[in-house]
N, C-alpha and C positions, 0 to 999 in steps of 0.2 A: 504493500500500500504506500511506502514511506517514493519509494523509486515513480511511483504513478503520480504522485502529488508533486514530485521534485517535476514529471515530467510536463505535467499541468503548467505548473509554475514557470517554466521555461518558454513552454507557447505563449504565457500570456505577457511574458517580458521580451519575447519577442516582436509581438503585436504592438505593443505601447511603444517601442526602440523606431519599428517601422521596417525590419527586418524580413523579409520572405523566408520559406522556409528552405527553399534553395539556396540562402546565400548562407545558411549555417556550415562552419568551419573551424577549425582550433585559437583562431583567433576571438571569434564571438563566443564560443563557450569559455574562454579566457575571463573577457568583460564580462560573460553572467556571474563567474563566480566570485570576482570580484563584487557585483551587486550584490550576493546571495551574501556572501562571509560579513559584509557590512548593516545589512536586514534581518537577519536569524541566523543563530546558532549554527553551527559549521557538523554535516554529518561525516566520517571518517571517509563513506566509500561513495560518496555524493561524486568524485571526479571522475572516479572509476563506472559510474554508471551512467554518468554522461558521454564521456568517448565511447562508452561501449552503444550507446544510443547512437553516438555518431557513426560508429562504422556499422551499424542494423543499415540508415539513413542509405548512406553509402551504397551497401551490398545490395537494395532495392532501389536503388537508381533514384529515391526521391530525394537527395542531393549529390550534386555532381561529385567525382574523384577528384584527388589535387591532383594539379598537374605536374607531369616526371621532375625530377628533378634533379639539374646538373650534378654528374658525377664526384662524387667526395674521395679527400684525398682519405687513406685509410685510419690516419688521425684524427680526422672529424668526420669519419663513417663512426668511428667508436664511441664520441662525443654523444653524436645523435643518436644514435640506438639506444645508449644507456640513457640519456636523457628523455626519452622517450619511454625507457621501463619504468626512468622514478615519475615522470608525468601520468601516463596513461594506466600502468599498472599499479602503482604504490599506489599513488593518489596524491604525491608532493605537491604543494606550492612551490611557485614561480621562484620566490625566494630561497627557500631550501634549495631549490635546484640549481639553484645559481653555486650559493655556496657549497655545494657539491660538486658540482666539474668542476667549480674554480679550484677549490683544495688537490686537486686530483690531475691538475695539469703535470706537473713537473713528473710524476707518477708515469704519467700515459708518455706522456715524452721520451721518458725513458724506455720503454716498453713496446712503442709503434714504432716501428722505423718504414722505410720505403714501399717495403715489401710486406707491409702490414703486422699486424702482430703473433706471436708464437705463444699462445696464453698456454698450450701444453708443457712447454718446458719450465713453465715459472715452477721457482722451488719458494718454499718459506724460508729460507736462507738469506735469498734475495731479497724477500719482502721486509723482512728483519734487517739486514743491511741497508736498505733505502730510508726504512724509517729513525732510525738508529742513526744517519747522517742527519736528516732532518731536523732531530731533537736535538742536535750540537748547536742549530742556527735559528731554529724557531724557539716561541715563547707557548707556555703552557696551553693558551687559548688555542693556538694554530694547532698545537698539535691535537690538542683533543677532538678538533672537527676536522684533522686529516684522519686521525683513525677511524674517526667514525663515517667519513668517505669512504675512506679505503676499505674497510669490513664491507659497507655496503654494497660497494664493487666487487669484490670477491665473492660475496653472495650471487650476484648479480651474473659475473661467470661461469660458475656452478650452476646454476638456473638455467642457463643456457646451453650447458653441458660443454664449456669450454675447459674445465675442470675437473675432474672427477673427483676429487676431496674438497671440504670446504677447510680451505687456508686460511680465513679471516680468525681467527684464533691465537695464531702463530703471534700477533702482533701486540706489541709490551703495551700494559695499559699508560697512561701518558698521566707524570704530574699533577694532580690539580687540589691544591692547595687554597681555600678558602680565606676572603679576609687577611690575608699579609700583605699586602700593598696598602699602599696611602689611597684617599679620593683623587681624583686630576679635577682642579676647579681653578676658577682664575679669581683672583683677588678683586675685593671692590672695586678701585680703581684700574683694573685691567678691563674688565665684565663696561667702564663706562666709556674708556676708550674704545672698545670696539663697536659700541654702539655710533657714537659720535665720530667715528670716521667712516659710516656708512653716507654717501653724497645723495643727499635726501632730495636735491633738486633735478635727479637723472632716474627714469621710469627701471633701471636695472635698482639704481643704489634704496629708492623706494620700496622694490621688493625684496631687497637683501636685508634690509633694516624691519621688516614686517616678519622674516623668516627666524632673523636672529632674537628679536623680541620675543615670539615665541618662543623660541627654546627656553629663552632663560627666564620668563616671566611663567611659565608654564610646566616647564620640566618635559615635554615632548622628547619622543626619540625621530630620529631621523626622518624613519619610515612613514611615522603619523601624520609629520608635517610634509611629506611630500603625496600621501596618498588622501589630505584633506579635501574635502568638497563643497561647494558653494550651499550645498543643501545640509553639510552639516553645522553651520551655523546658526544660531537661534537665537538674530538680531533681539527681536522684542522681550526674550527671555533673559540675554547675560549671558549665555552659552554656548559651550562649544561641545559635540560631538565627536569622538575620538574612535578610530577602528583602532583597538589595542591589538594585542598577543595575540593568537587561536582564534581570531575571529572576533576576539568582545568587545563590545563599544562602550564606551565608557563617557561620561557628562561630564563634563568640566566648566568651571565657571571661568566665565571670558573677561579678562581687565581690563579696565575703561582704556587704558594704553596701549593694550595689545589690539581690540577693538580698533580705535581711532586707527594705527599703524595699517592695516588690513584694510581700513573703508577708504584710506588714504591712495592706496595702491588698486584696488579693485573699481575706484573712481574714473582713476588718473592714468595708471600706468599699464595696467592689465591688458596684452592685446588682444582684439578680440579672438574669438575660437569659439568653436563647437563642443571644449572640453569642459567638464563641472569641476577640472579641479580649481584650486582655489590660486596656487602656484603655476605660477608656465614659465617656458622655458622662453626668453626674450628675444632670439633668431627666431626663423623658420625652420621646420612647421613651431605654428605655438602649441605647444601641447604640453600636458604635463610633466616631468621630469621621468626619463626610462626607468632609473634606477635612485635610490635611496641615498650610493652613496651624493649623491652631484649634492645633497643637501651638506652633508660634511663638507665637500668643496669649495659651497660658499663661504663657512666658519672659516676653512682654512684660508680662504683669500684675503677672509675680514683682516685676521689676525694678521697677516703680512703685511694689510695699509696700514694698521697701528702698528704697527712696532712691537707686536707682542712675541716675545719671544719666548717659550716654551715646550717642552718636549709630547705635548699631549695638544693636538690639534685637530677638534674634528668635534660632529655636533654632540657627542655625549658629554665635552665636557663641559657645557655649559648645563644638563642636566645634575653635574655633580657640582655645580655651582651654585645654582639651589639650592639643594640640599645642606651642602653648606653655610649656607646666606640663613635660610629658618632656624640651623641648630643655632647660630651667633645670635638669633634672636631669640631665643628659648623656645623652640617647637620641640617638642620629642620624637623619641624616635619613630615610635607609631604612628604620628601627624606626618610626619619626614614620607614614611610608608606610605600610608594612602594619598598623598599629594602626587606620588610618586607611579603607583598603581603599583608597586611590590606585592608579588603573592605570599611572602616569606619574609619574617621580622629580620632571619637572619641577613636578606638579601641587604638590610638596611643598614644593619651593626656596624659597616665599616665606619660608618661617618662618625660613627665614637671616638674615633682616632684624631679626627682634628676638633673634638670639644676639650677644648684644653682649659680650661677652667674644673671640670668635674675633675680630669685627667691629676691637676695638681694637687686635689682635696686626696684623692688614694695613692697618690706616690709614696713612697718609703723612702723616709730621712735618709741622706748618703754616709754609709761609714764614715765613723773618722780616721784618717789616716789613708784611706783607701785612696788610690790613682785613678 
């Protein structure tokens, strides 16, 4: 029933779109799910039941086949297959799957040569050895989402019976160590230089300074300010609409500052387009930004017009500025939380590290004597 309703659903967001049913294809089932994940609750095998409706579609002619498609070299025939197992079969997001062949490049690289790949001869040896260089030159994060590439590829081999053992085993679990780092946040007067060297009187420095407002006036992650929509805003309410984590939308109250900054650009600057998002991209086409990271791009170029110099460059860390900025005001850690949309108090705890006031009250007096 759940499959019949999804499929209900999809005719009639086709209908209201202005879509025929001809012209469905991987790309419009893309945009539904996009619509669907921001509308209700996300079901596990909701992607998987849609390609499989697409290629029903398909095999009964009442949508056309794509057309052939120039020959790949054998390193991006391997790309696409596998991307197309975690799309069509798993049921991944566009995101996941990004960071999955990206983790996975240096891998296949190694591994495909001209003559295509030899996935029978690979030993766990090998695979041990590649990842075992890797860990010399990567940091904890990478590596945790290269193994967890890499398993899934190796799965993914074996599935396809290019392997007769499953190797994804063989490979050392990777560091990850909780809470021993500092926050990355920029200090009061960094957070107002970057503000203030956004050129407010040019339609790009308008929506740079709209973009960076939110982050740090709101604690947003990257992704959310780039996949925002003109519909989730809720002028007369005060509110902003959030497509968080797994699909949840989350309410957020909208600051009279961050407001104004928004109405200021979506007034003045915004080229026109046919796209709801709220950000575009200021060349041609105007449309909204591909990818999540371009929004870290702008943080990073802010901080280059001011003169901020720092080792942590990109949109989280004005999330952790935030955070920062509330505890120096007295928020707690559980106001820190939900401002934040942490599922997990512990996700929060690090910011205990720079309340240096509590921090001073339980420190232990220093020996005497001691160096």
């Amino acid at each position: 029933m759940h499959t019949l309703r999804l499929v209900v659903d999809l005719s009639r967001w086709l209908e209201r779109r202005g879509f025929g049913v001809e012209q469905l294809d991987e790309a419009v089932l893309e945009r539904y799910r996009w619509y669907r994940a921001r509308t209700r609750p996300l079901v596990f095998g909701d992607p998987i039941a849609l390609h499989r409706l697409l290629g029903w579609m398909r095999e009964t002619r009442i949508c056309p086949a794509p057309a052939p498609a120039a020959p790949s070299s054998p390193y991006l025939q391997v790309q696409e297959d596998y991307a197309r197992y975690l799309s069509q079969d798993i049921g991944l997001s566009a995101r996941t799957l990004e960071h999955y062949t990206g983790a996975l490049v240096p891998f296949l690289e190694a591994q495909v040569g001209a003559d295509g790949p030899n996935w029978s001869a690979l030993t766990s040896t090998q695979i041990r050895k590649f990842f075992e260089g890797c860990a010399r030159r990567g940091g904890p994060q990478h590596l945790q989402l290269l193994r967890t590439a890499l398993r899934s590829f190796l799965r993914y081999l074996q599935y396809r019976g290019a392997i007769r053992s499953d190797l994804s085993n063989c490979i050392p679990r990777a560091p990850r160590r909780r809470l021993v780092g500092l926050p990355r946040y920029l200090s009061p007067h960094q957070l107002r230089l970057l503000l203030n060297n956004c050129d407010r009187k040019t339609a790009v420095g308008r929506r740079d300074y709209a973009i960076l407002l939110t982050l740090a006036r709101l604690g947003l992650r990257a992704n959310e300010v780039c996949t925002l929509e003109l519909d989730d805003i809720d002028w007369q309410n005060g509110q902003l609409i959030v497509n968080a984590k797994a699909g949840e939308r989350a309410v957020m109250p909208l600051p009279r500052e961050v407001g104004e900054a928004i109405c200021e650009y979506l007034q003045s600057s915004r080229p026109r387009s046919q796209s709801r998002r709220v950000f575009l991209r200021h060349n041609a086409p105007h449309v909204g930004f591909a990818r999540y990271n371009c929004i870290s791009d702008i943080v990073r170029r802010a901080m280059l017009r001011a003169g901020i110099d720092t080792p942590f460059k990109g949109a989280h860390v004005l999330r952790h500025t935030l955070a920062t900025e509330m505890l120096g005001r007295g928020a707690s850690l559980r106001e820190i939380g939900q401002v934040l949309r942490h599922r997990r108090l512990d996700t929060t705890r690090i910011y205990a590290k720079v309340d240096l006031l509590t921090l001073r009250s339980v420190a232990l007096p220093w020996p005497e004597g001691a160096r």
